[in-house]
N, C-alpha and C positions, 0 to 999 in steps of 0.2 A: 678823388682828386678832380674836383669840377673848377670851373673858372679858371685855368689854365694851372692850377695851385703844382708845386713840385714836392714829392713825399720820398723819403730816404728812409729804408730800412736799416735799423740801430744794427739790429742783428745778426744779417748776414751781407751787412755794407753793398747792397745793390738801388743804384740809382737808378729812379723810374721818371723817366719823361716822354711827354707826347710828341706825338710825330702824325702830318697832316693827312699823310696816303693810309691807305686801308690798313688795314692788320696784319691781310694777308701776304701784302707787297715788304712788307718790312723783314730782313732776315738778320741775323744777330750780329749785335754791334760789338765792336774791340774798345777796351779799353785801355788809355794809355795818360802819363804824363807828359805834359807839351806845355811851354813857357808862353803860347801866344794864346788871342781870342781872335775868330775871324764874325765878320756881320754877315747879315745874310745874302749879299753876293761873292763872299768867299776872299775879301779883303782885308790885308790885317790890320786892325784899327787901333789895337793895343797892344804892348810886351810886359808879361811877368814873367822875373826873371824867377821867381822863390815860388811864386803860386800854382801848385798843381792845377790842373783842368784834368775835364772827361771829354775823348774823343769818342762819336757816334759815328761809324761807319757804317752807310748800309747799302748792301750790293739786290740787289734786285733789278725788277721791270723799271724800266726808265716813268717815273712820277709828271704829270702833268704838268706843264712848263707855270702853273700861277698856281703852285705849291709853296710853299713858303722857303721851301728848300731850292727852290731850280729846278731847274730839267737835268736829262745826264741818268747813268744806269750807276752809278757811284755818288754820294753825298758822305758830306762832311761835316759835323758839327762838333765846334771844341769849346766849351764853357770851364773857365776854370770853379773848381768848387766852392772857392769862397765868395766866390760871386752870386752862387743861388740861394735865393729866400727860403730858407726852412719855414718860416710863421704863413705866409700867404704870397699873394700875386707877386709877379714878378714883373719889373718895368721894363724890360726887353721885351720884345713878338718872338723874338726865334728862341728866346728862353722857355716862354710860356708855352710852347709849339713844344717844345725837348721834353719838357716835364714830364708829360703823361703819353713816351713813345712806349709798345711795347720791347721792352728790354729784357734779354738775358745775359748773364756775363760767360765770356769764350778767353779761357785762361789758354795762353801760348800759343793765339791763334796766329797763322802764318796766310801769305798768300798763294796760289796755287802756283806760281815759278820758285819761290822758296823750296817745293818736295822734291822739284828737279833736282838739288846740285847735293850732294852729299853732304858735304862740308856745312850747309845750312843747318841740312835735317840735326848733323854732330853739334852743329851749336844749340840750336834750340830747343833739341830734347833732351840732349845730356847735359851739355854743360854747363847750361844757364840754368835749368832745373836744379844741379848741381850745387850753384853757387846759391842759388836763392833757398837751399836747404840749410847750408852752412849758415846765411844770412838769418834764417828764419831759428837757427839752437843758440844763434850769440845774440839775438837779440832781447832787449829790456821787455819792448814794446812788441806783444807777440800779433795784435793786434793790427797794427801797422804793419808788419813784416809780411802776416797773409796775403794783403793787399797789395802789396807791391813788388809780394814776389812772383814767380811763376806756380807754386806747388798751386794742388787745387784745397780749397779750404776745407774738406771733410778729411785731409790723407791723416794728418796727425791732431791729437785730441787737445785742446785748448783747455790749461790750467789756469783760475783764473787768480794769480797770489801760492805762497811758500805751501799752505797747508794743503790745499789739494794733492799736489806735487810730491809731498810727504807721506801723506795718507795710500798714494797708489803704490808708490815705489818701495813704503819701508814698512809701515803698519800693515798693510793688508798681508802682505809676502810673513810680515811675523804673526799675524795671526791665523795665517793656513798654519806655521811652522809650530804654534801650538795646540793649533788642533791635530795636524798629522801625529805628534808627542803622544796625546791623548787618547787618540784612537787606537797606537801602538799598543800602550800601556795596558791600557783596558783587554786587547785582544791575547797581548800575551797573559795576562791573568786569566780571562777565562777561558783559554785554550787547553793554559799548563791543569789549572782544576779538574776540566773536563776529562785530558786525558790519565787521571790519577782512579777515576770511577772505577767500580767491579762490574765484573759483568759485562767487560765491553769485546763484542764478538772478534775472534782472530781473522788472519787472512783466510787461510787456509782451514776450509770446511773439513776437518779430520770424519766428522761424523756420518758424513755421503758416502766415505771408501768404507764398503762391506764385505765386497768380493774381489779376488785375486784371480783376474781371467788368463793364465799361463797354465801349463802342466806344469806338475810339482817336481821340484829338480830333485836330480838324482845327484847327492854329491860323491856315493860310492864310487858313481859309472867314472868322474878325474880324480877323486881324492884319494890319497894312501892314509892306515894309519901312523900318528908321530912314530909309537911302537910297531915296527916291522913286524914283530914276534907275537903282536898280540891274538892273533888267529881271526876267527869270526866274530861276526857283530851280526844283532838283529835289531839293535834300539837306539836310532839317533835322537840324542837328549839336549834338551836347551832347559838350561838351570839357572834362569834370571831372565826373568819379563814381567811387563808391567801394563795394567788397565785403565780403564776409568776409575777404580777405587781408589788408585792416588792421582799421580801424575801421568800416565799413560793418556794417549789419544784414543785408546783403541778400546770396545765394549769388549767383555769377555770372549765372544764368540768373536768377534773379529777376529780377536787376538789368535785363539784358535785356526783360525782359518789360515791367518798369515802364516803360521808355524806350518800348516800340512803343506799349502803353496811350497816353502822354503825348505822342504825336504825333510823335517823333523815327523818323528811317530812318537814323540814323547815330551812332555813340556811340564816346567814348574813354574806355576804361576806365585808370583813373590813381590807385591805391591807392598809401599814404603807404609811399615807400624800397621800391619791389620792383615788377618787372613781371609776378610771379607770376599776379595775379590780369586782369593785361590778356589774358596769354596765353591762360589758360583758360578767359574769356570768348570770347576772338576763336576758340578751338575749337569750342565749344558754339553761337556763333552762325553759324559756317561748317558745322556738321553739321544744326541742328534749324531756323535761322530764316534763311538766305540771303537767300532772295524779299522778308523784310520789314527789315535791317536788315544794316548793317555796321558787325561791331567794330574797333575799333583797339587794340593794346595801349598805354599810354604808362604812365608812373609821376610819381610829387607827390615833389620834392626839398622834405622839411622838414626844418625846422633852427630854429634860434632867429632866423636873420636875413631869411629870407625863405621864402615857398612859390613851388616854380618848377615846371611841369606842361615833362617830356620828353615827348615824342608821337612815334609811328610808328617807334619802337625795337623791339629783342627782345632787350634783353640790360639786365640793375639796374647801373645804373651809381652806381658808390659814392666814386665819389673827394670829393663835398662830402658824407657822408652824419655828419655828424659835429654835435655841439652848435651849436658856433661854427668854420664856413665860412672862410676866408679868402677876399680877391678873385682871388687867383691860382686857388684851390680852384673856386670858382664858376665861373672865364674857360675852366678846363679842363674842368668838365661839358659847357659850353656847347659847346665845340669834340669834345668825343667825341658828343656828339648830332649835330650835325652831319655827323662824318663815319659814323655809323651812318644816315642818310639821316633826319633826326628833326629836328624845329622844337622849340626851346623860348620857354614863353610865362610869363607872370610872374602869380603870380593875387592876387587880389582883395587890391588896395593897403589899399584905405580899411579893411580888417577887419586886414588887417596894422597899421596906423599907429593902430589907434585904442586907446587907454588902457585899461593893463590893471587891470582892477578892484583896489583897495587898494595899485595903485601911480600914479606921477607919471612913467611909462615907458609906450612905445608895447608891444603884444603882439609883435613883432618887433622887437626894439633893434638900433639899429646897420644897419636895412635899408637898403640902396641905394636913391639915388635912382633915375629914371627914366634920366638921363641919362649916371649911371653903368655903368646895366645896359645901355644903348644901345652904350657903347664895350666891353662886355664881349661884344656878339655876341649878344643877346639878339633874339630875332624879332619878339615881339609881346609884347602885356596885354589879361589877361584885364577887359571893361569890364563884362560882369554875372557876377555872382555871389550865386547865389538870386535873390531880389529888391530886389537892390543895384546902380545903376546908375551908376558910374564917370565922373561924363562929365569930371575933368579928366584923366584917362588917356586917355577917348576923343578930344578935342583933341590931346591931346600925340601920338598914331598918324596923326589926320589930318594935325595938321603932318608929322611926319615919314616918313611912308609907312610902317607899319608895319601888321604884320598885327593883324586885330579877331578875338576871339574871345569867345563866353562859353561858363559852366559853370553845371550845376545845382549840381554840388558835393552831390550826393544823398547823405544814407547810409542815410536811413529812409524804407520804403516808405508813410510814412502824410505824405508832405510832396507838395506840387505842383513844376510846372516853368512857370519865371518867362522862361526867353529860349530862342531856338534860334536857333545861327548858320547862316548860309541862303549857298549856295553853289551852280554851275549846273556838271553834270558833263557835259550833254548826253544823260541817260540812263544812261551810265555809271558805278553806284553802286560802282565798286569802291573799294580802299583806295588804291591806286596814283593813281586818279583825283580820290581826296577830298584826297590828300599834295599833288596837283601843284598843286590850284588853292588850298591854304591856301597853299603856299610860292608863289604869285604874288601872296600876298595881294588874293584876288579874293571877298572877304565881305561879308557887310554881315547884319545880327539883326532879328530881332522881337524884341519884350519885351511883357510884359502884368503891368504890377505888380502886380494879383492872384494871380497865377496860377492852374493849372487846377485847379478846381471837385473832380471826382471824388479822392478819396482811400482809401489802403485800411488798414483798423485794425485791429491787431494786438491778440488774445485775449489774454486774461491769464491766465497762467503758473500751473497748479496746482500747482507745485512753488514758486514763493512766496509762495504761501500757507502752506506747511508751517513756513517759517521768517522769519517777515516778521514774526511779535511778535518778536522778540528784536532781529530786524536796525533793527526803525525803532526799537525803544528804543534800543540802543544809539546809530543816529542822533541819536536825541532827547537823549541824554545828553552827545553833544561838542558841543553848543551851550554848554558849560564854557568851551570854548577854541575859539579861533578860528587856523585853520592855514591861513595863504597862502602858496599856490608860485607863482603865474602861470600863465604858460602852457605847455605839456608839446610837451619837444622834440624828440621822435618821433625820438631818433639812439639810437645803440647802446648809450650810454654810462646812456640814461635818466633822470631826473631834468626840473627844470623848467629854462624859460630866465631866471628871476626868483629872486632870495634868498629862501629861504625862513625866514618868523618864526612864532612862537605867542605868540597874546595867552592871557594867563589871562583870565578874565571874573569877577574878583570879586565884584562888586555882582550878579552873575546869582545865581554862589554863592550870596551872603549871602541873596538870595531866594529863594530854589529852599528853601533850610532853611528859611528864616518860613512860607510855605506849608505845610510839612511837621510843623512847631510847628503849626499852627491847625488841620491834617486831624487831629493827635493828640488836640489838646483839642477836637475835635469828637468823635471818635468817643471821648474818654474822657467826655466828656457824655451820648452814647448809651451806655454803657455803663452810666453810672450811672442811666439812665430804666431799663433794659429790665434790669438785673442789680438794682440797690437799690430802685426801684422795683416791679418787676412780680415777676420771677423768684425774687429774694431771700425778700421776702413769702410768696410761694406755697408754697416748698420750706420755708421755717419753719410754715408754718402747716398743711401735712399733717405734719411731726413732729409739730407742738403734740397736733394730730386723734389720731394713731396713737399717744402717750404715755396722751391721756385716756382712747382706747377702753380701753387694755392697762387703765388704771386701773380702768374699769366693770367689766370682765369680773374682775377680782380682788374686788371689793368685792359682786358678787354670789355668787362662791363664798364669801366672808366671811359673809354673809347665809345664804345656805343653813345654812353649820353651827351657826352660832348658832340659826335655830331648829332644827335638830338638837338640838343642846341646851339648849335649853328642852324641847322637846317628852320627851326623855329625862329 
């Protein structure tokens, strides 16, 4: 801007004129509209009444009396703007003096008696700010509205035309809303897949719990037998427990161990369709625990129609080992147990007959009655199971002379034991001698339907921890649908013993998305605090800062050569 020339910036509408005193002396000018032009001894020589002008205030050190400005610690210049030459020189002195002052613009600048009176401060920072806000969202010309309002021009973002305007407010917002869709989508698929995998490790490390650090209860020392009359007892028997070879938590030897803990000196091992696991029980406790317990191998016939414990066998006998049993199938296990020297006993009715959840069917359909299984050659029933006590099966044995028996039916070592059948061997703990006096049917139990106190808990799993977010979302994600099988019928063929259906769960749907609507326009609310409110502002307004500086720093090298040239 040499030769007094005057330059307007398009972009952030600040007028740059010179000014005759130093750079330093000059402090920042207010800008305003005002209907007159004064000359340069401060006389009004003309009136517009429509024509905006720019007033230059500048309060500093009083300027050398043959300034172009005057003397005086206050000067005044008002140029309306249609008056200044944009192309080149200007035919006024005090125009061509204005052009190249350093200027910055001071939005709502006040005088210092203005901060005095309150009622100032209320007008000019609330409620002319106020109005110049309302002025600046009803305006056409957003442009013009900056300019003449009070806001400072970085507070709110200049759209320039309908599309932008569109793009911010309605496109972008719908293109998060189908990406957040898609990224749902995606997440619930491979969550639900993930958690359907084999293999994937439980909470609860079953396989840490080894030992049982209690002494072993004595349940003699509170319990009576049910038969008063029965006289002594030397062998507390548990006739239904289960290992690793099916569904048990527990290795054989554990299992063992939990039994001596729990007060037992005698245990039938009877995992579901295989004598695998009685067998290598009854080794393990004929090498390591003799003196304190004897095993027995036996095995659990399940199926869909009944569960039948084989006892004092060595060999899986498979002929009912199948979904659905027939009577014939069942009358010929009964008779191969038998002739393998082995009692079979019928377990826990009332859990058998009782209603399988989401159906109007027993968990065992189609089971035998009692009196059917009686003509099949059936020995006994089991009359506890856990802490479930039988007593119309236990009637129906004392009517009919049949053998009593009960089961823990253990499979996790963090459960108690609720009964022990009680039997008099005469010292004699062997197995030959436990066979002889069940098949006299010479029994009679304790029960404690609490059962016993000590329990042992099993750690948890640092291996599901590794994969346990995906696996419980996934869980958490088929509450979609609802998938009933009944109850699982442990034969070779696999499957359940009940139809299987899947509900969809629409209305869950329909809600799961309304939530997922309301976390969106929450967080697009937060975005618009922290993004339009806070962030947006800030990032405009070091532009605005970094524009004006570049501006100063140009307008003092402007300065410098102009008195350059004067002084030349």
């Amino acid at each position: 801007m040499h030769n007094g020339d005057s330059t307007r910036d398009n972009s952030d509408h600040i007028l740059l004129l010179p000014a005759s005193q130093p750079q330093s002396q000059v402090s920042t000018p207010s800008v305003a509209t005002v209907p007159s032009i004064l000359n340069d001894n401060g006389s009004n020589i003309s009136n517009f009444t429509s024509t905006p002008s720019i007033s230059l205030s500048h309060r500093g050190p009083t300027v050398p009396p043959d300034s172009h400005t005057g003397g005086g610690s206050s000067t005044s210049v008002q140029i309306p703007i249609s008056s200044i030459n944009h192309g080149g020189d200007s035919g006024h002195p005090s125009s061509s003096t204005a052009a190249n002052s350093s200027v910055s613009s001071n939005y709502g600048a006040t005088s210092q008696d203005d901060h005095g009176h309150p009622l100032t401060f209320f007008q000019k920072y609330i409620i002319a700010p106020a109005h110049s806000f309302k002025a600046y969202l009803a305006s056409s010309d957003r442009e013009s509205a900056y300019r003449n309002s009070r806001i400072p021009p970085w507070l709110l973002p200049r759209y320039h035309g309908r599309k932008p305007v569109l793009r911010s407010t309605i496109f972008r917002p719908l293109c998060r809303l189908l990406l957040l869709a898609v990224i749902t989508a995606v997440l619930i698929a491979s969550t639900i897949v993930y958690s359907f995998r084999d293999g994937q490790p439980q909470l609860s490390d079953y396989a840490a719990v080894t030992e049982f650090d209690w002494p072993p209860i004595q349940p003699r020392s509170y319990l009576s037998p049910m038969n008063s009359t029965f006289g002594n007892y030397d062998v507390l028997l548990d006739g239904h427990s289960h290992s690793t070879y099916s569904d048990g938590r527990m290795s054989p030897e554990t299992l063992i161990k939990w039994h001596i803990a729990n007060g037992f000196n005698a245990v039938i091992v009877t995992d579901h369709n295989t004598i695998e696991g009685g067998l290598a029980a009854q080794k393990i406790g004929q090498e390591k625990y003799a003196d304190q317990i004897t095993v027995i191998p036996g095995m659990e016939l399940s199926c869909c129609r009944l569960h039948m414990n084989l006892i004092g066998i060595n060999e899986t006998i498979d002929i009912a080992i199948t979904k659905w049993p027939t009577d014939d199938q069942l009358k010929a296990t009964i008779q191969r147990t038998h002739d393998l020297g082995g009692l079979a006993i019928i377990n826990h009715i009332p859990w058998s007959n009782t209603t399988e959840y989401g159906y109007e069917l027993p968990r065992m359909q189609n089971h035998p009655s009692r009196e059917a299984l009686v003509e099949m050659g059936i020995d006994g029933f089991e009359i506890v199971n856990s802490g479930t006590l039988d007593t119309i099966s236990l009637k129906f044995i004392q009517d009919n002379n049949l053998l009593l028996m009960t089961g823990t039916d253990v499979h996790y070592p963090d459960t108690g034991a609720f009964g022990w059948t009680i039997l008099n061997t005469n010292n004699n703990r062997s197995q030959d001698s436990i066979m002889a006096q069940l098949r006299a049917r010479q029994t009679s139990f304790l029960f404690d339907p609490t059962g016993t106190q000590p329990v042992a808990y099993p750690p948890e799993s640092a291996d599901y921890y590794k994969t346990a977010p995906p696996t419980l979302l996934g869980q958490y994600f088929q509450m979609f649908w609802l998938d009933q099988t009944g109850m699982y019928s442990f034969s070779p063929e696999g499957g359940f013993c009940h139809e299987e259906f899947i509900t969809i769960r629409w209305k869950l749907i329909g809600y799961f998305v309304a939530w997922m609507l309301v976390g969106f326009l929450l967080f697009e609310a937060a975005r618009l605090l922290v993004v339009g409110c806070c962030w947006g502002p800030y990032q405009r307004r070091r532009k605005f800062k970094r524009k004006q500086r570049m501006l100063e720093r140009e307008q003092g090298r402007d300065h410098m050569n102009d008195e350059d040239d004067l002084g030349a």
